[in-house]
C-alpha positions in Angstrom: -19.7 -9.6 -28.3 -22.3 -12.5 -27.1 -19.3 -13.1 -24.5 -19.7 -9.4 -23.2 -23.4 -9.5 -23.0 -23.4 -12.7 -20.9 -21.0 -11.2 -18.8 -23.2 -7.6 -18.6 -25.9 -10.2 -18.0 -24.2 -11.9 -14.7 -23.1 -9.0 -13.0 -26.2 -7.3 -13.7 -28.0 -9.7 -11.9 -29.8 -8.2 -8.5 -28.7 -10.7 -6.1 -24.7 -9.6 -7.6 -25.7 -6.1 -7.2 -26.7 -6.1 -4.0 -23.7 -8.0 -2.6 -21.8 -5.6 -4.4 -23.5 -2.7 -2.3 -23.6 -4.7 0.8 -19.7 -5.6 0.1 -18.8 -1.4 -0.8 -19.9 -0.7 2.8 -18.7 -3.4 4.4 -15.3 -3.0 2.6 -15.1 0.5 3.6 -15.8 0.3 7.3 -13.5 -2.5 7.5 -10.5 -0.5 5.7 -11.1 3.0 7.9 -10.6 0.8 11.4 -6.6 0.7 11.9 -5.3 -2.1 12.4 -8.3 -4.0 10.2 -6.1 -4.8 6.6 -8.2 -5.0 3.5 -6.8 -8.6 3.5 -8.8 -9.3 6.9 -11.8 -8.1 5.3 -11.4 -10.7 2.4 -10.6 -13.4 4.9 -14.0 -12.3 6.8 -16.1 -12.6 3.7 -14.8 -16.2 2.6 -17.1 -18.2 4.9 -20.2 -15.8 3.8 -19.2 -16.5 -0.2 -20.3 -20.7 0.8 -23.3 -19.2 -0.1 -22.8 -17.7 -3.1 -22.3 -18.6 -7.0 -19.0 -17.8 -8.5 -19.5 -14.2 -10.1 -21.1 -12.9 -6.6 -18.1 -14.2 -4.6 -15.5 -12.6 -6.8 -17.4 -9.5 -7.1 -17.6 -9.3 -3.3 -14.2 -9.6 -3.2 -13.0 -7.3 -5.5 -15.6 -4.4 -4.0 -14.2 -4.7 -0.9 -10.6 -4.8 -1.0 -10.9 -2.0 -3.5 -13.1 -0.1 -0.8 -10.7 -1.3 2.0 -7.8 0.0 0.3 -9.4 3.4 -0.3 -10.9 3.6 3.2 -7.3 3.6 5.0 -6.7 7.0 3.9 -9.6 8.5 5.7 -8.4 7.8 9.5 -4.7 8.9 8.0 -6.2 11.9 6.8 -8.1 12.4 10.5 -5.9 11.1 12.9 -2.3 10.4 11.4 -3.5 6.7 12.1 -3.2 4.6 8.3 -5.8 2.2 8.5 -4.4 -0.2 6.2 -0.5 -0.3 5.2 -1.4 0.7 1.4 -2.0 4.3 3.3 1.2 4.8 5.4 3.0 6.0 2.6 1.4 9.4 2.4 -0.3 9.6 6.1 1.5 12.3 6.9 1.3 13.8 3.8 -2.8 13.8 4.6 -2.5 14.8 8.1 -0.5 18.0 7.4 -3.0 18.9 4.8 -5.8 18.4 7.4 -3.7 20.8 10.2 -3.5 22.7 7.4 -7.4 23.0 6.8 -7.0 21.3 3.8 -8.5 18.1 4.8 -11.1 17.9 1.9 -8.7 18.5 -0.9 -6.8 15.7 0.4 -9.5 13.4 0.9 -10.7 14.2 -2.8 -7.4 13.9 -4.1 -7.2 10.1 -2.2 -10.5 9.3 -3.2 -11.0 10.6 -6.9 -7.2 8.9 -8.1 -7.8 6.1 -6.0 -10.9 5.3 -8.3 -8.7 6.4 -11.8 -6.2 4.0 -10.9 -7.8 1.4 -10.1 -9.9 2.1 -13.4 -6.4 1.8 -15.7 -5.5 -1.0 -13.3 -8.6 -2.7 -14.9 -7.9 -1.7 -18.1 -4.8 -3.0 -18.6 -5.7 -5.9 -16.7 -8.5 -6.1 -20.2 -6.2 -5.5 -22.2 -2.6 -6.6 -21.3 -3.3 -9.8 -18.9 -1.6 -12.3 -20.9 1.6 -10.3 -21.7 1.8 -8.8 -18.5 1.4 -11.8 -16.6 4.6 -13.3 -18.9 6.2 -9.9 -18.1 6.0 -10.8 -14.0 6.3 -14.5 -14.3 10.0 -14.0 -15.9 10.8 -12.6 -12.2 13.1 -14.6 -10.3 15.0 -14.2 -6.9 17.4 -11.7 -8.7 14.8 -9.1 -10.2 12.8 -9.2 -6.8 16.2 -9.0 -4.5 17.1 -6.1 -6.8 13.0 -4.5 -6.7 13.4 -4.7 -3.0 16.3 -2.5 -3.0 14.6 -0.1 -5.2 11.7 0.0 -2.6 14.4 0.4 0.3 15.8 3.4 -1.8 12.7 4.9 -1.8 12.7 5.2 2.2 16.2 7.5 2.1 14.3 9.8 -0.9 11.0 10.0 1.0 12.6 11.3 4.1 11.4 14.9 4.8 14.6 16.4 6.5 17.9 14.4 6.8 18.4 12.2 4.6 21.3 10.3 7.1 18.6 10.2 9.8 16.6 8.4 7.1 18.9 6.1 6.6 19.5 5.5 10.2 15.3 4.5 10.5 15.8 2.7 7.5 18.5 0.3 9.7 16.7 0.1 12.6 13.6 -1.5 10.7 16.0 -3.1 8.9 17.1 -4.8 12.2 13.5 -5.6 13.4 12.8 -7.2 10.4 15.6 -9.5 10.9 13.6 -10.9 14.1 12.2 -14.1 14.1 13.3 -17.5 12.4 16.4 -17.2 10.8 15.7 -17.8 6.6 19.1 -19.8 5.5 19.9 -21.5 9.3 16.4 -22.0 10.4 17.3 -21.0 14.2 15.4 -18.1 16.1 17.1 -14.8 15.9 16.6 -12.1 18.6 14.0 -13.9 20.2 15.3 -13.5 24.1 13.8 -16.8 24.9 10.3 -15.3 23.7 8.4 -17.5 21.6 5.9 -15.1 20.1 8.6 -13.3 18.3 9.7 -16.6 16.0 7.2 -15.1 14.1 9.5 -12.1 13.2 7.9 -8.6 14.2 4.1 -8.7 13.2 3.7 -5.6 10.8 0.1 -4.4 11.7 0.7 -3.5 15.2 3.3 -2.4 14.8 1.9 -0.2 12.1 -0.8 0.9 14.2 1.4 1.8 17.5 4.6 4.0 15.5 1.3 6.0 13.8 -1.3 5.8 16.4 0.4 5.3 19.7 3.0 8.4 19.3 0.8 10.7 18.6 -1.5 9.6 21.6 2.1 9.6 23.6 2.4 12.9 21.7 -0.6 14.6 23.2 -0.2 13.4 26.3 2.8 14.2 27.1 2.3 18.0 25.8 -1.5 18.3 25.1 -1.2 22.1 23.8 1.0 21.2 21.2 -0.7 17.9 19.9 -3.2 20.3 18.8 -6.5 19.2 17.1 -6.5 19.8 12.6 -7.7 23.7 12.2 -10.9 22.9 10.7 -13.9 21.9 12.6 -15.6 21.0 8.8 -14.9 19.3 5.7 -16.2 20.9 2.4 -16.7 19.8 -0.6 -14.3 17.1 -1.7 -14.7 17.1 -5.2 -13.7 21.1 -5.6 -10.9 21.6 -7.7 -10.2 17.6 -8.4 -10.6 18.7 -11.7 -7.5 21.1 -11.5 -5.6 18.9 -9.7 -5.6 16.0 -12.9 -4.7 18.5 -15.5 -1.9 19.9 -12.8 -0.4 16.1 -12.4 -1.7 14.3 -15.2 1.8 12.6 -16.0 2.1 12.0 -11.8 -1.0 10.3 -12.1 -0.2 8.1 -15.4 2.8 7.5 -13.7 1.7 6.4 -10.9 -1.1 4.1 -12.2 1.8 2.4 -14.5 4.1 1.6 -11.7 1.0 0.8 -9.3 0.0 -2.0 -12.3 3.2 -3.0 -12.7 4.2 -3.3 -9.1 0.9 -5.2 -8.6 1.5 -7.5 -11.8 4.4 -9.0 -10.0 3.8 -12.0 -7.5 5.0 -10.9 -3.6 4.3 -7.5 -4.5 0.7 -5.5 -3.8 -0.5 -2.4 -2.8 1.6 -1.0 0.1 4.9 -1.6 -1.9 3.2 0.4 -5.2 2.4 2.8 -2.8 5.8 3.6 -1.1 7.5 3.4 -4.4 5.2 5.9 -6.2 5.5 8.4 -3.5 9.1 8.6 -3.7 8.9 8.6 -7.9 6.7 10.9 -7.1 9.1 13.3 -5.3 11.8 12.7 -7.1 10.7 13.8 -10.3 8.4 17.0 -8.6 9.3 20.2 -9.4 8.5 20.8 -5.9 10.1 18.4 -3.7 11.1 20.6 -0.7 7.2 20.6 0.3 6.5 16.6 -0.2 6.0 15.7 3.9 4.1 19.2 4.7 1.1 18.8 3.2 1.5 18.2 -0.6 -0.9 17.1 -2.7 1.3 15.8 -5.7 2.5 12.6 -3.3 -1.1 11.4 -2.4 -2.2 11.8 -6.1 0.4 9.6 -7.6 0.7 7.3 -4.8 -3.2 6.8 -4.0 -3.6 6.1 -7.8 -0.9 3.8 -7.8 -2.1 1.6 -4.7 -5.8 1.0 -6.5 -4.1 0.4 -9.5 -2.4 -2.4 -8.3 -5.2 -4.2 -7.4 -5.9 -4.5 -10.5 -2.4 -5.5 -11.9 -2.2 -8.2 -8.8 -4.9 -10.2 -11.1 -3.2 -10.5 -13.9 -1.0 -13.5 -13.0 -4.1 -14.9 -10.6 -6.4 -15.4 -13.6 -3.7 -16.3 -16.0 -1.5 -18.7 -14.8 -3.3 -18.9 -11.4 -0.6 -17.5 -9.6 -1.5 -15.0 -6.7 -0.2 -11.8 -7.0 -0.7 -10.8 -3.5 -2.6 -12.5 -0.2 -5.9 -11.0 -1.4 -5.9 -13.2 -5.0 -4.1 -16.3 -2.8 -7.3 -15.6 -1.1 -9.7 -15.5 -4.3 -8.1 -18.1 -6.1 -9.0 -20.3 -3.3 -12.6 -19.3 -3.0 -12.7 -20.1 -7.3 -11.5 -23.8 -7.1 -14.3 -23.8 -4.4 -16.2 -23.0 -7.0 -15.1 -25.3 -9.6 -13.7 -22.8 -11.4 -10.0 -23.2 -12.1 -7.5 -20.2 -12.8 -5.3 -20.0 -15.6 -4.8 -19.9 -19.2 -8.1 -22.7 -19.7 -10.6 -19.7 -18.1 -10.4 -17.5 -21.6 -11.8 -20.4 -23.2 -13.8 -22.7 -20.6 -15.1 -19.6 -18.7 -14.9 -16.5 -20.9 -18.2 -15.1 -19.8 -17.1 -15.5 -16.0 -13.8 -13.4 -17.0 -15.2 -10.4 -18.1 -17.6 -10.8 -15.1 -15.2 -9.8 -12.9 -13.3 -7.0 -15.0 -17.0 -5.4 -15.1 -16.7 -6.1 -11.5 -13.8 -4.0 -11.2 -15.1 -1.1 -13.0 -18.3 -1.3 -11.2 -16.6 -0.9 -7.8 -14.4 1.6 -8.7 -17.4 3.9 -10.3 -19.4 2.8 -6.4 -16.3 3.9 -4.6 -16.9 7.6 -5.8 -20.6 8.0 -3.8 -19.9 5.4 -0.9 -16.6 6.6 -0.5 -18.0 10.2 -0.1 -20.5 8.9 2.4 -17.8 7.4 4.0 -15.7 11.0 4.4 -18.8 12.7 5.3 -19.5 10.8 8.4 -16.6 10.8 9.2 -15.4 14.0 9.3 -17.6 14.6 12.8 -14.2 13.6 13.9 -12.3 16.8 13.9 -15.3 18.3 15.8 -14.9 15.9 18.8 -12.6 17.3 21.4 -9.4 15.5 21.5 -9.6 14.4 25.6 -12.5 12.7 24.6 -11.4 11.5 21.1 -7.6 10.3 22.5 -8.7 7.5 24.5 -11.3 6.1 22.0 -9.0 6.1 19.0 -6.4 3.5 21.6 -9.2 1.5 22.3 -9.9 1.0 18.1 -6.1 0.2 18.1 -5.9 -2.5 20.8 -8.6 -4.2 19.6 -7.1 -3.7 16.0 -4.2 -5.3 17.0 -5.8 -8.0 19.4 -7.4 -8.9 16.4 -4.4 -9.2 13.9 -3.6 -13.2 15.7 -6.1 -13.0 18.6 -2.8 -12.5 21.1 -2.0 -10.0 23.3 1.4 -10.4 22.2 0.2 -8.2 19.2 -1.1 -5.2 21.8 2.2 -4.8 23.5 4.0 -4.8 19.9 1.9 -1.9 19.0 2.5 -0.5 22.7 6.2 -1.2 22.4 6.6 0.2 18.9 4.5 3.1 19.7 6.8 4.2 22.3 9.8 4.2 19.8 8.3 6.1 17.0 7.2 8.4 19.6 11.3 9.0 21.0 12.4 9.0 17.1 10.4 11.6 16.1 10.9 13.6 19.4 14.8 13.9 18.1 13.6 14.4 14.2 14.0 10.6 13.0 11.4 9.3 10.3 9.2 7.2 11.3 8.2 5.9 7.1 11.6 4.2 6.7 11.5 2.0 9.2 7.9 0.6 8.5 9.3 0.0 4.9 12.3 -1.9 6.2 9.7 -3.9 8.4 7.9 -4.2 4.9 11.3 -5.3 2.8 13.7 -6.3 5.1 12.7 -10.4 5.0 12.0 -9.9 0.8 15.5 -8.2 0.5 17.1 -11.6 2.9 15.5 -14.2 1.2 16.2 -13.0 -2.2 19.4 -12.6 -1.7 20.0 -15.8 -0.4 18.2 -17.4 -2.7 20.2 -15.8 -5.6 23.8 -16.5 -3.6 22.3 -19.7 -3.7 21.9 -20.1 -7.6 24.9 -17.9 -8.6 27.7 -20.1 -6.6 28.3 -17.2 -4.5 29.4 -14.9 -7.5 27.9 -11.4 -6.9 27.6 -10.7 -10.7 25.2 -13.3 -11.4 22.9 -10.5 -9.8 24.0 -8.8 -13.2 23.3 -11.9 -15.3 19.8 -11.6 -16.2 18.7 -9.1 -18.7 15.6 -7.5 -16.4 17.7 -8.3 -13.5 20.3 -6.7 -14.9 18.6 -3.4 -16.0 17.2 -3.1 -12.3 20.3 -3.3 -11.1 21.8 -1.3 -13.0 19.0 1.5 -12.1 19.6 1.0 -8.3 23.1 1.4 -8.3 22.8 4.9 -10.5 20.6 5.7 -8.2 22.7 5.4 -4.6 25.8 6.5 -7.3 23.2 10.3 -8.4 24.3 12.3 -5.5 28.0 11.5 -6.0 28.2 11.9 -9.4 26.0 15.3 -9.1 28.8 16.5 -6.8 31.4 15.6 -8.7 30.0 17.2 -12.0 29.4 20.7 -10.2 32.4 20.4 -9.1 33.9 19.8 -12.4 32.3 22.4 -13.2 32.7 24.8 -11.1 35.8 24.3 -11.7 35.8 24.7 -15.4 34.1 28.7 -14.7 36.9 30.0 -12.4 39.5 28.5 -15.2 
């Protein structure tokens, strides 16, 4: 108990609470400009935390990636543009709901289960950090070749129409992810002679160009038929939240599970939990013919599931020290500053200091509700700005956005380039969300595999070998195996009634 109150005493300090504030907004302006990540807003606060003691510094970082991650779905919702990739999993799902007139319920729904999940994310994180973290740290090359497949399943599932036209954008990002250096030779691989692009592909741009730019190509190629969201005004946000968490309370339970989970595990983060709580999402829906026209069941499980993974990605940080994504790399850097050092010494060296920044977590989470409401409020002035005006603004935000990603130009024309291909795949009805999740998982899929040739002699089964390795594998396989097996069995039985 004296533990607690110290903590409740740090972090109700005014100086903490105040660059809490000052963090909430700064977070949330940084997350709603596309092509800004909620991991460039960390990496801007790290020279301004010099300044600070150990408790402010976390607790800045913690408000704003939480508020970054939120504030992605608010240009998603407005202009089919995610600002952070945490959001591109349901930005369409948004953006239909907004053509629809239904842009506040969406916006509530991404903003009231953001804050829920990322509440459980900090719960378990209070509750479950040390077995959790052993849970993740028992991952090796196999279990993460095998949870990258999983992810890559979800691409084929999330796909609104065809699923072989998935599958088809799932292989072309497939392909661009295999751009750059070459992981088990070491040589450049589609490169043409163009050093930039050793690199691989960078994913922001071309994030913000297959969202942003094809829909500016869109309208300007046929202006009457880009047309502007039907409503000129946003309501209230918070009407019928209520309905919407007794209607999907086991979506949003699940979703805040696998978004922990997800986030628990090193490599993973939020943009993953995201994509693969969609597709869970539709999958087990009773209503899965209207997930990608403007259904609310995908942004409740998945925008709980991203927040909640902010929280699970601490679990390993502050227990073993290990990051769980780039954000913790980031704040596990900015603690040895400190002189504080991550891992299993901190619940007995710096107790007081640990609960400090769970109460930091819970405190964001609570802020996100008013700030983040601000945040939709002034926004929405968006969908009354005519679109000639509003077109040529939102590609300005996206050049710089993706100016900014290395300080190249080389990122503009990838978002230019990349722009220009979502734009002719959609035309002819190919997804654009399967490719940007092969971009995500193509280079974790190679260099797990590789790795786990490497340590299994070659022998496919040692993929098999491994108890959790096992299991996953196991799952995947059933999974690509369902729609065969499903046909076979009504045919079976189809058979069976005309006998």
């Amino acid at each position: 108990m004296e533990t607690i109150l110290a903590a409740f005493a740090l972090i109700l300090d005014p100086q903490v609470l105040w660059v809490i504030l000052a963090s909430a907004f700064f977070g949330m302006f940084v997350g709603s400009m596309p092509g800004l990540s909620a991991t460039m807003a960390t990496a801007l606060l790290v020279p301004v935390t010099f300044f600070m003691g150990p408790v402010p510094a976390i607790a800045a970082i913690v408000t704003t990636t939480a508020m970054a991650i939120f504030a992605g779905d608010i240009p998603g919702c407005f202009l089919r543009i995610p600002g952070t990739p945490a959001s591109a999993a349901y930005t369409d799902e948004a953006y239909m709901m907004t053509r629809q007139g239904k842009g506040e319920m969406a916006l509530g729904a991404a903003l009231v289960f953001s804050v829920i999940g990322g509440v459980f994310g900090t719960i378990v994180l209070m509750s479950f950090a040390p077995a959790l973290a052993d849970f993740a740290l028992r991952f090796s090359s196999f279990e993460y070749f095998w949870m990258a497949l999983l992810g890559l399943t979800c691409a084929v599932i999330i796909s609104p129409q065809s699923q072989l036209k998935g599958i088809v954008s799932l292989i072309l990002g497939l392909m661009i992810s295999c751009i750059g250096i070459g992981v088990a030779t070491g040589y450049p691989r589609f490169t043409f002679g163009y050093f930039e692009l050793t690199g691989g592909v960078p994913l922001i741009p071309a994030l913000v160009g297959m969202f942003a730019v094809s829909e500016i190509l869109r309208y300007v190629v046929a202006p009457r038929l880009a047309a502007p969201p039907v409503q000129t005004r946003l309501g209230n946000i918070f009407t019928g939240q209520l309905g919407l968490i007794r209607t999907y309370r086991k979506g949003l339970l699940r979703g805040s599970v696998i978004g922990t989970l997800i986030g628990a595990m090193p490599g993973a983060g939020a943009d993953i939990a995201a994509w693969v709580s969609y597709a869970t999402s539709k999958k087990f829906s009773r209503q899965p013919e209207k997930f990608g026209t403007g259904h609310v069941e995908g942004i409740v499980e998945a925008g709980a599931a991203n927040n909640a993974a902010l929280g699970g990605a601490w679990i390993p940080a502050l227990v073993f020290g290990i990051p769980g994504d780039s954000i913790t790399a980031i704040a596990i850097g900015v603690l040895f500053m400190k002189g504080v050092n991550p891992g299993p010494t901190i619940f007995m060296n710096n107790p007081e200091l640990l609960y400090a920044v769970f109460l930091s977590f819970i405190l964001a989470n609570l802020l996100m509700l008013p700030v983040g409401w601000l945040a939709i409020k002034s926004a929405g002035r968006l969908l009354s700005v005519r679109r000639e005006i509003l077109m040529p603004i939102i590609l300005l935000f996206c050049i710089v956005g993706a100016f900014a990603t290395n300080n190249t130009v080389f990122g503009v024309t990838t978002m230019l380039v990349m722009g220009v291909i979502a734009y002719l795949l959609e035309e002819n009805g190919f997804p654009v969300a399967p490719i940007i999740l092969g971009l995500v998982l193509g280079s974790m899929v190679e260099e797990n595999f590789i790795s786990s040739m490497q340590k299994a002699d070659g022998s496919i089964l040692g993929f098999f070998s491994r108890p959790i390795a096992g299991t996953l594998g196991a799952v995947t396989v059933l999974i690509w195996l369902s729609p065969l097996l499903l046909w076979l069995w009504r045919r079976r039985r189809a058979a069976g009634a005309s006998a």
